[in-house]
C-alpha positions in Angstrom: -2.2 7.3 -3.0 -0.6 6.0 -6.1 -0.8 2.7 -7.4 1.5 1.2 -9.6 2.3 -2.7 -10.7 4.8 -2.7 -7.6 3.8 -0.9 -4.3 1.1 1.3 -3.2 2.8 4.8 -2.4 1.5 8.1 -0.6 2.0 11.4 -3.3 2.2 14.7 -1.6 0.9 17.5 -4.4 1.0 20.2 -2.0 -0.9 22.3 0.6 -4.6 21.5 0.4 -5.6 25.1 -0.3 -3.6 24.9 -3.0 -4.6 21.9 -4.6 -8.2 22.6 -3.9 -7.8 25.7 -6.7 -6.2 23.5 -9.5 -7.9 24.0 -12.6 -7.4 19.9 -12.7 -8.4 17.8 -10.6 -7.3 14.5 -9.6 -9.9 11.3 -8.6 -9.5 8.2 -7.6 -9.0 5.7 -10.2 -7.6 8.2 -12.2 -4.3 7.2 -14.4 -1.3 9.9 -13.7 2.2 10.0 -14.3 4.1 11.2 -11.5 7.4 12.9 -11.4 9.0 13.8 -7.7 11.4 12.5 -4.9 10.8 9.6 -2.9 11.3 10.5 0.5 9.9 8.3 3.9 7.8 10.0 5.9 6.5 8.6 9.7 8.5 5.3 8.0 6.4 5.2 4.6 7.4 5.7 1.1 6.3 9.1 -0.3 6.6 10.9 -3.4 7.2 14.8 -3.2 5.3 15.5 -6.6 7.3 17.9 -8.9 5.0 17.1 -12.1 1.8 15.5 -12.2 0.3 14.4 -15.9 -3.1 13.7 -16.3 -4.0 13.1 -20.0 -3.3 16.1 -21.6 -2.8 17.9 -18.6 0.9 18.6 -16.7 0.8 20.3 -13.2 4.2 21.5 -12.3 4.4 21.4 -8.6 7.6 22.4 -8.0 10.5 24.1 -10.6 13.8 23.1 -11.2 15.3 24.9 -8.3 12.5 22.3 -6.0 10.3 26.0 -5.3 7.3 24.8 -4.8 4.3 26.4 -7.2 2.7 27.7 -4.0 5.1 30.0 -2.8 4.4 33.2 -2.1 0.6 32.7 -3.1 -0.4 33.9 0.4 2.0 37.4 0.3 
């Protein structure tokens, strides 16, 4: 979940196996920058992360083309 001054808003990063195995990890309380589509989902707002900054750290979720990072990891 992602807070911002406005709304409170569900952020899909990706399959938990996946995100589980990211070198960076994301906490509660952490501050991020989020970059995505806003979709609804079961009626909610979401964000389909693309990019995800954390300090220093970017994790591209998806490319330019939407492919998701994922793909093909399980081949």
């Amino acid at each position: 979940m992602l807070k911002t001054d406005k709304e409170t808003v569900s952020v899909q990063l990706g399959p938990e196996w996946y995100v589980e195995r990211l070198d960076t990890k994301i906490q509660k309380g952490d501050e991020i920058e989020v970059k995505g589509s806003r979709v609804t989902i079961s009626g909610k707002p979401t964000i389909i992360a693309a990019e995800v900054k954390k300090g220093d750290s970017t994790l591209v979720r998806r490319d330019s083309a939407g492919i998701p990072a994922w793909a093909g990891w399980r081949r």
